[in-house]
MDAnalysis code that builds the backbone (N, CA, C; Angstrom):
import MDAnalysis as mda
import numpy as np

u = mda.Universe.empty(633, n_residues=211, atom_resindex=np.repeat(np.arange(211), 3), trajectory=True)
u.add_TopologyAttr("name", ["N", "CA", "C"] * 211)
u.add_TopologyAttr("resid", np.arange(1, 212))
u.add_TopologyAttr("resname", ["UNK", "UNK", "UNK", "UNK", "UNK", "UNK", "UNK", "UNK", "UNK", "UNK", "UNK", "UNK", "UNK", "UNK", "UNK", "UNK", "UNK", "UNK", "UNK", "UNK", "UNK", "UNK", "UNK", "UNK", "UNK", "UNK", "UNK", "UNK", "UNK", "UNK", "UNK", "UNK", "UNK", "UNK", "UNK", "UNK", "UNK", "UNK", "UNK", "UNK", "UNK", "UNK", "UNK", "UNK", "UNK", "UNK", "UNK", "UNK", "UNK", "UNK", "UNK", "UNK", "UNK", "UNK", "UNK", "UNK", "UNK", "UNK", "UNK", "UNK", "UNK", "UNK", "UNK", "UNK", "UNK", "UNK", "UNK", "UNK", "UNK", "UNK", "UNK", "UNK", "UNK", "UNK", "UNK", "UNK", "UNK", "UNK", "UNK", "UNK", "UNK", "UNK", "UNK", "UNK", "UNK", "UNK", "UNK", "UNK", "UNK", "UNK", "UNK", "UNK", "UNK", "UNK", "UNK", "UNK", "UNK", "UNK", "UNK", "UNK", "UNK", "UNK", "UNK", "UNK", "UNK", "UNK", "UNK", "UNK", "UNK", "UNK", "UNK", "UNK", "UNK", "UNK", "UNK", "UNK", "UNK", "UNK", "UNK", "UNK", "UNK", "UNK", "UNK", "UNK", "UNK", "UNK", "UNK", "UNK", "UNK", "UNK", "UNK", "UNK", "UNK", "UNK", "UNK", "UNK", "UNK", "UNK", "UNK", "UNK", "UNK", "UNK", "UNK", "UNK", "UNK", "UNK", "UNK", "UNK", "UNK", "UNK", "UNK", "UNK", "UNK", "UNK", "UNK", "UNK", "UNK", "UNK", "UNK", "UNK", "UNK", "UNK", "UNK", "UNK", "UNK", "UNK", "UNK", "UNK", "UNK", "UNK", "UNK", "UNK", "UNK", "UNK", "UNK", "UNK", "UNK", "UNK", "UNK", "UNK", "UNK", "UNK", "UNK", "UNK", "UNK", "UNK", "UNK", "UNK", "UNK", "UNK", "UNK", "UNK", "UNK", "UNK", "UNK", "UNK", "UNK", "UNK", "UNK", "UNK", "UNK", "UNK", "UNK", "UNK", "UNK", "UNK", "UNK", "UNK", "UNK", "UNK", "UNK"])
u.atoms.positions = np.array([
    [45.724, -74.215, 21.002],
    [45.893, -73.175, 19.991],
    [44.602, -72.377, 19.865],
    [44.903, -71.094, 19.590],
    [43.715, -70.219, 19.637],
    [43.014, -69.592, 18.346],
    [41.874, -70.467, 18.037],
    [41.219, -70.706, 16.685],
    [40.782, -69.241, 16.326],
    [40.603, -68.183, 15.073],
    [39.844, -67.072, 14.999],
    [39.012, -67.820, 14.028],
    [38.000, -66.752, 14.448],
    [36.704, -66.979, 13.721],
    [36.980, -65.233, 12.810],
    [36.723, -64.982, 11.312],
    [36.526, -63.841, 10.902],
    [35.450, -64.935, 9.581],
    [34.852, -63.388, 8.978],
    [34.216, -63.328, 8.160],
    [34.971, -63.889, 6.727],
    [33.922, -64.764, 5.954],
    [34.930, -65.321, 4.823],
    [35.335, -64.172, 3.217],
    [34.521, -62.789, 3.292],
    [34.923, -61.761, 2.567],
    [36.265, -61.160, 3.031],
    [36.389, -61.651, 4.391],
    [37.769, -60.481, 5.141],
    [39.103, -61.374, 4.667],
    [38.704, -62.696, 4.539],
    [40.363, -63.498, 4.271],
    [40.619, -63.481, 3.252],
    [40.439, -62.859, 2.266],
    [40.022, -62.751, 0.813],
    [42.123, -62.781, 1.001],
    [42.821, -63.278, -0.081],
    [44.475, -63.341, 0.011],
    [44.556, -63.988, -1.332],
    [45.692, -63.179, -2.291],
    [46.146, -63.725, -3.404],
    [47.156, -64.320, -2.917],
    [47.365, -65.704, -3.226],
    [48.666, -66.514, -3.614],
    [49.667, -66.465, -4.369],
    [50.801, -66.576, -3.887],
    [51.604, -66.737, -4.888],
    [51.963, -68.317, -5.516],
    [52.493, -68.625, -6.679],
    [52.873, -69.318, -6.820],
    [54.138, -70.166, -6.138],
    [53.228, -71.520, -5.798],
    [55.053, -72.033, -4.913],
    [55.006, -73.678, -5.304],
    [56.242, -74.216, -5.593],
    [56.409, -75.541, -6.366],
    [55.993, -76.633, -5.077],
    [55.423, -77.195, -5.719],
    [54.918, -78.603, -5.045],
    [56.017, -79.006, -3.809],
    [55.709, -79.235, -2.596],
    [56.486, -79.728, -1.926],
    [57.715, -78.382, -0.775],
    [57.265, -77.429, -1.467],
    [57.503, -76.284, -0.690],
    [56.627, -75.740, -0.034],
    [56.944, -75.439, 1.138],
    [55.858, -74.904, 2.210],
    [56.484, -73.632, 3.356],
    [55.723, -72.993, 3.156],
    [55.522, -71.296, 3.754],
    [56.573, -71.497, 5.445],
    [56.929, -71.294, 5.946],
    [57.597, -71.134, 7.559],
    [56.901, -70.467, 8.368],
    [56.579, -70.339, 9.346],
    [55.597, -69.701, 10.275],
    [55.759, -68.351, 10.659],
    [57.138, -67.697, 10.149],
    [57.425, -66.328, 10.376],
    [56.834, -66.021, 8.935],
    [57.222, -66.415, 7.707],
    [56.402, -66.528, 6.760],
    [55.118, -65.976, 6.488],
    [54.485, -66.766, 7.093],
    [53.055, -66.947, 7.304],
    [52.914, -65.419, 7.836],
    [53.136, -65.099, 9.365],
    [53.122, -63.975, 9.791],
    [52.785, -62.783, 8.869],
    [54.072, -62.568, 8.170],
    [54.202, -62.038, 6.934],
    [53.606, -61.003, 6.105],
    [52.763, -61.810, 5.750],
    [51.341, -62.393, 4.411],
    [50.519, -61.596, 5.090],
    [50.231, -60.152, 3.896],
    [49.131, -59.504, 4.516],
    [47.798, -59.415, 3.757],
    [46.349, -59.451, 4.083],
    [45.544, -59.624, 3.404],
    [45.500, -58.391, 2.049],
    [45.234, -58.315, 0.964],
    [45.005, -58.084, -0.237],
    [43.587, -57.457, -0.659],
    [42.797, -57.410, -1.299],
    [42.186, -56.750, -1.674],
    [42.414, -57.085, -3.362],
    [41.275, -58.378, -3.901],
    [41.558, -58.650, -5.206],
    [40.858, -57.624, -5.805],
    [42.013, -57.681, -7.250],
    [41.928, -56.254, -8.172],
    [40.696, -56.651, -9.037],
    [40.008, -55.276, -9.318],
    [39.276, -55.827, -10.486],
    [39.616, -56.561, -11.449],
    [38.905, -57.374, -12.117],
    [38.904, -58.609, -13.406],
    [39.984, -59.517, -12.843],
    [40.272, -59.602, -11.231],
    [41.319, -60.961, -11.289],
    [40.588, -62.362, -10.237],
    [40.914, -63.172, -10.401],
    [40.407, -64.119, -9.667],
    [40.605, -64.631, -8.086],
    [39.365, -64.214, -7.674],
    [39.139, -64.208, -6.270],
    [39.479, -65.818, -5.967],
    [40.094, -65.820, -4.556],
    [39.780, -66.844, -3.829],
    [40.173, -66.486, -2.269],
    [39.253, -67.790, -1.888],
    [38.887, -67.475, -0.302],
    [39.679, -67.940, 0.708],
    [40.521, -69.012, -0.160],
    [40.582, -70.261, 0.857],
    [42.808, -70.240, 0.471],
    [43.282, -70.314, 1.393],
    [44.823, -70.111, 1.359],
    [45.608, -71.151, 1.608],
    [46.166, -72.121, 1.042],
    [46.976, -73.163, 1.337],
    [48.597, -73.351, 2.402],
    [47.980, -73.516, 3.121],
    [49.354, -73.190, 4.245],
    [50.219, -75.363, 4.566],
    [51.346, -75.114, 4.988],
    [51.735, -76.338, 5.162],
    [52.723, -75.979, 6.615],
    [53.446, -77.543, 7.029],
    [54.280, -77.510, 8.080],
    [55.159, -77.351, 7.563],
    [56.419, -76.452, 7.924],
    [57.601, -75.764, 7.653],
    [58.371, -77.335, 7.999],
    [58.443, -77.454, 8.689],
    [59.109, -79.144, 9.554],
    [57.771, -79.944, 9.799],
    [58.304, -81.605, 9.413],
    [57.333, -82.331, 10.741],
    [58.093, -82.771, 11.711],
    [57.037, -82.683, 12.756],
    [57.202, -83.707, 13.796],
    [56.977, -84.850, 14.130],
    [57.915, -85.377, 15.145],
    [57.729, -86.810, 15.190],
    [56.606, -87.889, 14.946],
    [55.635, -86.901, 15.607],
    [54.196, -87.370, 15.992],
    [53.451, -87.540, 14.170],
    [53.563, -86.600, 13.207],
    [53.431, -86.368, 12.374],
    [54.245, -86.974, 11.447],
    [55.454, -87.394, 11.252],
    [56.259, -88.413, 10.793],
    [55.684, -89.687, 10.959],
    [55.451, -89.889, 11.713],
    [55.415, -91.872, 12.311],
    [53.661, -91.696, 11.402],
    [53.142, -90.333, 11.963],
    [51.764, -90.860, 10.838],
    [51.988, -90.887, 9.328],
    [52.367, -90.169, 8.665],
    [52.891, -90.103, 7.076],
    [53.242, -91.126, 7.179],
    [54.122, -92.184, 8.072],
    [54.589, -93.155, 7.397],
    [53.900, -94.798, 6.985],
    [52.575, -94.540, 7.621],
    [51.666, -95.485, 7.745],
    [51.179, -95.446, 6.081],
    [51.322, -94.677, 5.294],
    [50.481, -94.853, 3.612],
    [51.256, -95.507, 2.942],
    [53.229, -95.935, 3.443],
    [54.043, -96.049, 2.564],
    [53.992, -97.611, 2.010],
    [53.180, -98.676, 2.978],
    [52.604, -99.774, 1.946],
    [51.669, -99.851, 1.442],
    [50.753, -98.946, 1.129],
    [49.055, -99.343, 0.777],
    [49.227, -99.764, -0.861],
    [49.049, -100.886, -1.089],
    [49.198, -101.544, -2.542],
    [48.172, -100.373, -3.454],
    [49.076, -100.446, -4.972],
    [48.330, -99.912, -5.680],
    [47.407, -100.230, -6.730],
    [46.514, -100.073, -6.978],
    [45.712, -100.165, -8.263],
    [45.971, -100.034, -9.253],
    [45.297, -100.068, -10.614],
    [45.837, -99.818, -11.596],
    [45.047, -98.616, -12.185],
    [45.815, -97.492, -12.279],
    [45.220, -96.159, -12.451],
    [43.716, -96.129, -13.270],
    [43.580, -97.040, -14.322],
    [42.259, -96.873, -15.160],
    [41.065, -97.339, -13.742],
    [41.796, -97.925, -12.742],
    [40.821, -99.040, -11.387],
    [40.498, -97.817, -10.665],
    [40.763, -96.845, -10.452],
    [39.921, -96.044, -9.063],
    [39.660, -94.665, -10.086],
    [39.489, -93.811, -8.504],
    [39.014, -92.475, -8.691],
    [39.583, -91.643, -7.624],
    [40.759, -90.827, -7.666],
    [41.569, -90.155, -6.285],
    [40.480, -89.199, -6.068],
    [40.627, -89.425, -4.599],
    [40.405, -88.018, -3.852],
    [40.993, -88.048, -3.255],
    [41.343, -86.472, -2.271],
    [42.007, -86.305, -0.930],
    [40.932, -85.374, 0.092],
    [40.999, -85.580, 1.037],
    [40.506, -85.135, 2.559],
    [41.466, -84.499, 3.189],
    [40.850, -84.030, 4.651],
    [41.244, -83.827, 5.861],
    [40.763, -84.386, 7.083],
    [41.829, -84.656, 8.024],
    [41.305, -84.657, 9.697],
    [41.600, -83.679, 9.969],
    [40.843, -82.725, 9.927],
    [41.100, -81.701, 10.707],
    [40.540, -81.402, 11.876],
    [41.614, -80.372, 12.639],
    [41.170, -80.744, 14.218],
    [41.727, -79.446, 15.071],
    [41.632, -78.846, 15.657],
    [41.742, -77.564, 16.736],
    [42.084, -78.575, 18.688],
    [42.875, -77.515, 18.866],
    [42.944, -77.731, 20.697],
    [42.233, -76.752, 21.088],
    [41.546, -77.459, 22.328],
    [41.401, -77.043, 23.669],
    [42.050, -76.185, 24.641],
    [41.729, -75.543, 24.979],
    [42.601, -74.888, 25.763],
    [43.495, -75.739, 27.141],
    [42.708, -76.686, 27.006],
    [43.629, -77.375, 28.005],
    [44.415, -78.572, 26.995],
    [44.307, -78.298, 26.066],
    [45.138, -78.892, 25.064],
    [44.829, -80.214, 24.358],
    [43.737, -80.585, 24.736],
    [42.870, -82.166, 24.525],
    [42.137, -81.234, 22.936],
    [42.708, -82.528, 22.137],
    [42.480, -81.976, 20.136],
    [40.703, -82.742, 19.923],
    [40.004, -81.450, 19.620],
    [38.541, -81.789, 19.044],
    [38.627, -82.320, 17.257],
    [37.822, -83.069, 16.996],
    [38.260, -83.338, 15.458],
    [36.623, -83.037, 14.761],
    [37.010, -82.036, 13.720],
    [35.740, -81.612, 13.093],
    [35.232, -82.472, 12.067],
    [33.694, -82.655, 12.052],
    [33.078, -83.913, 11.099],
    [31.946, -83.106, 10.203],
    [31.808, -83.363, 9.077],
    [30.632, -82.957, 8.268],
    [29.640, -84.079, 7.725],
    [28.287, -83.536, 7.493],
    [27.879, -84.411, 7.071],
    [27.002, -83.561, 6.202],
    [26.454, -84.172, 5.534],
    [24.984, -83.284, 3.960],
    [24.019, -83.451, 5.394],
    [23.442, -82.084, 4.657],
    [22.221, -81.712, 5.292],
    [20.875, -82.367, 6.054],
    [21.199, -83.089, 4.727],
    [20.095, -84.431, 5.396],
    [20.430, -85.732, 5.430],
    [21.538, -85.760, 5.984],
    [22.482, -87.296, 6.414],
    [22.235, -87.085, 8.008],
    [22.863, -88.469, 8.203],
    [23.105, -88.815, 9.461],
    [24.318, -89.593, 9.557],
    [25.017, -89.567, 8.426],
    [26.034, -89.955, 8.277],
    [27.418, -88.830, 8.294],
    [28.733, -89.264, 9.476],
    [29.442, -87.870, 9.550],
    [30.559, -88.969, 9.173],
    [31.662, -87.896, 8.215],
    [32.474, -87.772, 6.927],
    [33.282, -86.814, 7.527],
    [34.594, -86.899, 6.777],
    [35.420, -85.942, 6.477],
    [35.446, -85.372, 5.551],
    [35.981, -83.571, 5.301],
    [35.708, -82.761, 4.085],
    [36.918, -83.611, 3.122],
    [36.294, -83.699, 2.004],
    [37.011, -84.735, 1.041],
    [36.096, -84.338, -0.382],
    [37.105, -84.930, -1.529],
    [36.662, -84.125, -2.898],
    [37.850, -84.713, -4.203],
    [36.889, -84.897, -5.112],
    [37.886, -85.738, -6.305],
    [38.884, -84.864, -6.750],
    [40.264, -85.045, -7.171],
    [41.305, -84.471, -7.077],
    [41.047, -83.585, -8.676],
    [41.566, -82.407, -8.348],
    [41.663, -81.700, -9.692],
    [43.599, -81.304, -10.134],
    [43.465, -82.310, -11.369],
    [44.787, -81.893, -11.993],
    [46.016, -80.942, -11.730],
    [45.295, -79.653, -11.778],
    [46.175, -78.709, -11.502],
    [46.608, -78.286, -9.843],
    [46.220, -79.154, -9.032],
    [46.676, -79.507, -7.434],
    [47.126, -80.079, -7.398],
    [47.510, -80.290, -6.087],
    [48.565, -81.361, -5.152],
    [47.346, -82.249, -5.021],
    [47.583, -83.283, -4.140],
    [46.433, -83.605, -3.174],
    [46.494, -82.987, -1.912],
    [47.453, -82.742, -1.441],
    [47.703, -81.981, 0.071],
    [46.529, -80.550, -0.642],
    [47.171, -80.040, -1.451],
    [46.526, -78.671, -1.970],
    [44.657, -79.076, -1.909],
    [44.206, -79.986, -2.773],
    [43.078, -80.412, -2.866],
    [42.351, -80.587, -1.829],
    [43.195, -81.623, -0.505],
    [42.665, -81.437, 0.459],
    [42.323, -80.056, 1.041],
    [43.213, -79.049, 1.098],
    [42.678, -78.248, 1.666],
    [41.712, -76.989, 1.282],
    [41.545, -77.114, 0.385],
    [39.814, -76.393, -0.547],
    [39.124, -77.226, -0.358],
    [39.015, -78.295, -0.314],
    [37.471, -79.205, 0.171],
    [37.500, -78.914, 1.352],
    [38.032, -78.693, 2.307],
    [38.308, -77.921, 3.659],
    [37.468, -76.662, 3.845],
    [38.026, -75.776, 3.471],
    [37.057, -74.695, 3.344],
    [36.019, -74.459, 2.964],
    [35.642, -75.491, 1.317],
    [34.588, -75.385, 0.656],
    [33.350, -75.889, 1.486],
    [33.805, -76.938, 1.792],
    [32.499, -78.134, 2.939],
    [32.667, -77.513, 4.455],
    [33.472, -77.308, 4.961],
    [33.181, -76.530, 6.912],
    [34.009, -75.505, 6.392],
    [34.650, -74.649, 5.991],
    [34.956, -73.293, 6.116],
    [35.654, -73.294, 7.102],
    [37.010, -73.841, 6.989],
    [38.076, -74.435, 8.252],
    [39.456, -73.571, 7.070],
    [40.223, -73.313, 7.744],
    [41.455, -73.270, 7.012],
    [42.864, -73.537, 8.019],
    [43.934, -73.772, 7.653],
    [44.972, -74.053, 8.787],
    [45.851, -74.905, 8.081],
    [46.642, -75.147, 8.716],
    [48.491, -75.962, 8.242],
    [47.807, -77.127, 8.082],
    [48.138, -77.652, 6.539],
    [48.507, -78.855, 5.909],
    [49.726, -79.878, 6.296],
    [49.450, -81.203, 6.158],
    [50.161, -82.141, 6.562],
    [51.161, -82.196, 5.054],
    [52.523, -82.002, 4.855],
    [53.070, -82.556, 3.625],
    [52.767, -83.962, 3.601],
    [52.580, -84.809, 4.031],
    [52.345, -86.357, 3.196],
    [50.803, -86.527, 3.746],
    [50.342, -87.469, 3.301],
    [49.141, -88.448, 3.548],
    [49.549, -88.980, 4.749],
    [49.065, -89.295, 6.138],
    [48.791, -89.740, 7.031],
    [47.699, -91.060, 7.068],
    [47.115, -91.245, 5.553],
    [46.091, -92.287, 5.459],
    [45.843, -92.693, 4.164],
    [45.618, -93.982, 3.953],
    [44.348, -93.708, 3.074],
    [43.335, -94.690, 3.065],
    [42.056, -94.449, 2.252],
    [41.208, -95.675, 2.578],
    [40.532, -95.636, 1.015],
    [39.975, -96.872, 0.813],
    [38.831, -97.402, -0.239],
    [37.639, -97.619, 0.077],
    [36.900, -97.027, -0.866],
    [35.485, -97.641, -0.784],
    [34.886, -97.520, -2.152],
    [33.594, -98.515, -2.318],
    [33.039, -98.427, -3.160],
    [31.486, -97.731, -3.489],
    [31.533, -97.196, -4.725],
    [30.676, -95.923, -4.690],
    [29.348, -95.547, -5.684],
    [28.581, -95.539, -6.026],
    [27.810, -96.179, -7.079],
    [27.698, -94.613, -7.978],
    [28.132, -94.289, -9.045],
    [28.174, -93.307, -10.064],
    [26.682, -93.006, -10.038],
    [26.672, -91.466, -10.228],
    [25.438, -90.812, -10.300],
    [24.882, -91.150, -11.636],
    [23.872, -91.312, -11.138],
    [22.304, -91.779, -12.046],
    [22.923, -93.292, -13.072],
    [23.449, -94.146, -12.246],
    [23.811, -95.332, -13.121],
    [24.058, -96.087, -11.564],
    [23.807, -97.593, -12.463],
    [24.214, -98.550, -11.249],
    [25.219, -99.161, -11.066],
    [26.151, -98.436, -12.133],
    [27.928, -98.926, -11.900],
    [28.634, -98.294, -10.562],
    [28.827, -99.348, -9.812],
    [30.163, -99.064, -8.782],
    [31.533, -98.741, -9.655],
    [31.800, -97.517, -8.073],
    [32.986, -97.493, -9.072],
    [34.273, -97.400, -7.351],
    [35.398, -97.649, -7.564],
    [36.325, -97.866, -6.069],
    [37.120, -96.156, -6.364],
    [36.844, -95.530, -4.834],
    [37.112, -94.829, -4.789],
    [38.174, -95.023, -4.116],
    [39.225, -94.192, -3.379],
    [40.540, -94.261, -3.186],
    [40.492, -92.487, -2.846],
    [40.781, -92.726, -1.424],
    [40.518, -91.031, -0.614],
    [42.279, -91.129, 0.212],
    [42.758, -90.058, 0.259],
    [43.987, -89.950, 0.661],
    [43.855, -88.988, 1.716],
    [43.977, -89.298, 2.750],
    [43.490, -88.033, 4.112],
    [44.880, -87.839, 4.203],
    [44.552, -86.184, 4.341],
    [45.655, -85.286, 5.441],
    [45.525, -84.653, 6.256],
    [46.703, -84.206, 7.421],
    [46.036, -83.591, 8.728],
    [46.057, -82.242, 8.869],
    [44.716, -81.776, 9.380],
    [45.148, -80.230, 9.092],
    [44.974, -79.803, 10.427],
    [45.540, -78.824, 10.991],
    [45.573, -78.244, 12.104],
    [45.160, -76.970, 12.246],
    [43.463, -76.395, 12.235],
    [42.469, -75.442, 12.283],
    [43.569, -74.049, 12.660],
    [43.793, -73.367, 12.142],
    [43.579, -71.925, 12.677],
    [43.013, -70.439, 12.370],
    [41.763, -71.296, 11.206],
    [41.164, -70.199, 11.227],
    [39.550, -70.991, 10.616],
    [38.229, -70.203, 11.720],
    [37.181, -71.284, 11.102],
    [36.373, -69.792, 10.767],
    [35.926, -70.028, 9.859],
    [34.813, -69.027, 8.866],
    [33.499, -68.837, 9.395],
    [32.584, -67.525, 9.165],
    [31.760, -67.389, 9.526],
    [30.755, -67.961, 8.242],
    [31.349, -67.592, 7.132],
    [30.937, -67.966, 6.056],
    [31.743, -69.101, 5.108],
    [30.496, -69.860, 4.178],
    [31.949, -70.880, 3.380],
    [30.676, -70.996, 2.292],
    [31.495, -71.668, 1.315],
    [30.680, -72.294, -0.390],
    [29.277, -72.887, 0.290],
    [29.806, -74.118, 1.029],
    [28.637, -75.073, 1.054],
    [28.080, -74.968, 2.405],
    [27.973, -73.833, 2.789],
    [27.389, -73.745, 4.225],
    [25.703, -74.421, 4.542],
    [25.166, -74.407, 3.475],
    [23.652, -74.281, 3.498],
    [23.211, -75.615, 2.812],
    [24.465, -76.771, 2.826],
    [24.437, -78.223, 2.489],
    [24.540, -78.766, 3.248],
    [25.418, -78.361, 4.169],
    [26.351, -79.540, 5.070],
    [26.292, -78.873, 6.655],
    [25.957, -80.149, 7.464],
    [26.108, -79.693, 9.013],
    [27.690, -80.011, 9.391],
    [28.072, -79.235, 10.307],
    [29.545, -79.276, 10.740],
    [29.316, -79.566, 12.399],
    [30.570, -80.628, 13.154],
    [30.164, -80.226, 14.513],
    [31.896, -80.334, 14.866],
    [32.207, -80.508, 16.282],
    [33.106, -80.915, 16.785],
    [33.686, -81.658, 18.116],
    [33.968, -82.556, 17.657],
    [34.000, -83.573, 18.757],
    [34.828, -84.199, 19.722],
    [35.173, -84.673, 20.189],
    [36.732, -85.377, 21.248],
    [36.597, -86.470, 19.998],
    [38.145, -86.748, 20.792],
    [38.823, -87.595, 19.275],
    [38.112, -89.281, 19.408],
    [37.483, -89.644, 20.795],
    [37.364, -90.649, 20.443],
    [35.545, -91.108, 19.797],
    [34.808, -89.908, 20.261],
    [33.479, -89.871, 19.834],
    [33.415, -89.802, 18.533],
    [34.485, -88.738, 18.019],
    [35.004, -88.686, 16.445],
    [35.083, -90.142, 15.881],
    [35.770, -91.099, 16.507],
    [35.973, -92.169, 16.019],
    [34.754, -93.407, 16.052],
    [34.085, -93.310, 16.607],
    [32.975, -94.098, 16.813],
    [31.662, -93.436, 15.977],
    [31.871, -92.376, 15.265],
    [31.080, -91.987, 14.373],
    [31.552, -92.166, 12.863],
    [32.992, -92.273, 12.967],
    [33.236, -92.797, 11.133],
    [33.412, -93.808, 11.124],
    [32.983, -93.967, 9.590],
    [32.339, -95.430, 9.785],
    [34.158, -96.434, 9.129],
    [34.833, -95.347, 8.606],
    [36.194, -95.797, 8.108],
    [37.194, -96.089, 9.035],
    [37.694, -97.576, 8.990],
    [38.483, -97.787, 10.073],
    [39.897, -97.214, 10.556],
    [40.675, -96.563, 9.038],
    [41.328, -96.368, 9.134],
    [41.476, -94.457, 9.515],
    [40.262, -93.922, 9.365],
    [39.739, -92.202, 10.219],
    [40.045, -92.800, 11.631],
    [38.859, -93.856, 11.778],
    [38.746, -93.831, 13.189],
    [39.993, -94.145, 14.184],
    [41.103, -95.035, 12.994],
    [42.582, -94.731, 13.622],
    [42.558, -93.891, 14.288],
    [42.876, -93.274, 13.189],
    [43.974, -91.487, 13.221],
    [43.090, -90.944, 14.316],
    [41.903, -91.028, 14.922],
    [41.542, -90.229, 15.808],
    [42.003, -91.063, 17.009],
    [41.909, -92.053, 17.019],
    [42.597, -92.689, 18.399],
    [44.282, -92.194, 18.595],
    [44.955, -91.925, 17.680],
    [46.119, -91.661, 17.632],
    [46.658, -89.952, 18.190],
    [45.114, -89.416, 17.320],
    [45.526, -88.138, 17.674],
    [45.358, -87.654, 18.972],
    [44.315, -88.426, 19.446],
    [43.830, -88.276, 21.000],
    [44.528, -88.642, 22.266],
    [45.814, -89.382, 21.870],
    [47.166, -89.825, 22.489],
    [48.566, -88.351, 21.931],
    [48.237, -87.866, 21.323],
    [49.128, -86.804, 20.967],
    [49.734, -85.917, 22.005],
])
């Protein structure tokens, strides 16, 4: 698939409102022409797109979250992510990794869930916000994982609970929020996997790399 790169002032696109669990069709998409936000209304950069259908390949992954035991809501802290990932022209899928500026540690774009989102939705603004990636959302979770996390400026752990979804790049930014935090690279799926340190990422990249 053939990734564009434009400037992040040019994708500037008002949304419309659409109910949870509904997602755009690819003629759809087509469609949708960029905008030009009006004075006094609220800009945004970043456009939530999903799969019209899944596929098989994409089915059998959604269906891997449907035992993960639950907690008891006062016990964690949701977030949702992405694997997100672009082809090759010879069709072999690179999977993009971030890390803070001065880490050496590479992560997926991921971010504590805000109320008025989905998590699919959530995932994909931490997407843009952290690498400035945008592209089709997975309708279900394809993952999830725990870890534990120590609350800023206190020495209470607290269990986090991250819900990854897959996004499929088709459009990467010249510009984004956190450009000047975070290094971005991109990798083959299995180097991808031998760099996160989460067993259940480093799945999904073995999986995707069989796709």
């Amino acid at each position: 698939m053939k990734t564009t790169i434009v400037r992040s002032d040019e994708y500037r696109q008002t949304r419309t409102a659409q109910s949870e669990g509904v997602f755009p069709t690819p003629s759809s998409e087509r469609r949708r022409k960029t905008v030009k936000s009006q004075k006094g209304s609220r800009k945004k950069d970043w456009i939530f797109n999903g799969w019209s259908a899944s596929t098989p390949f994409l089915a059998e992954l959604m269906r891997t979250t449907e035992a993960i035991p639950q907690l008891a809501q006062d016990g964690r802290f949701l977030q949702s992510g992405v694997l997100a990932y672009q082809r090759r022209e010879d069709g072999e899928p690179l999977v993009l990794l971030v890390s803070k500026s001065r880490s050496k540690r590479w992560g997926i774009p991921k971010g504590k869930i805000e109320a008025h989102r989905s998590f699919a939705e959530n995932a994909a603004k931490e997407a843009f916000e952290e690498a400035g990636v945008i592209g089709r959302v997975s309708p279900g979770s394809v993952g999830v994982f725990r870890a534990r996390k120590r609350a800023m400026n206190s020495d209470v752990e607290q269990t986090i609970e991250v819900w990854v979804y897959l996004l499929e790049v088709t459009t990467v930014l010249s510009n984004w929020p956190e450009k000047e935090k975070r290094q971005t690279t991109w990798m083959p799926c299995k180097m991808a996997a031998q760099h996160l340190r989460e067993p259940v990422l480093a799945q999904l990249c073995y999986r995707l790399a069989q796709s």
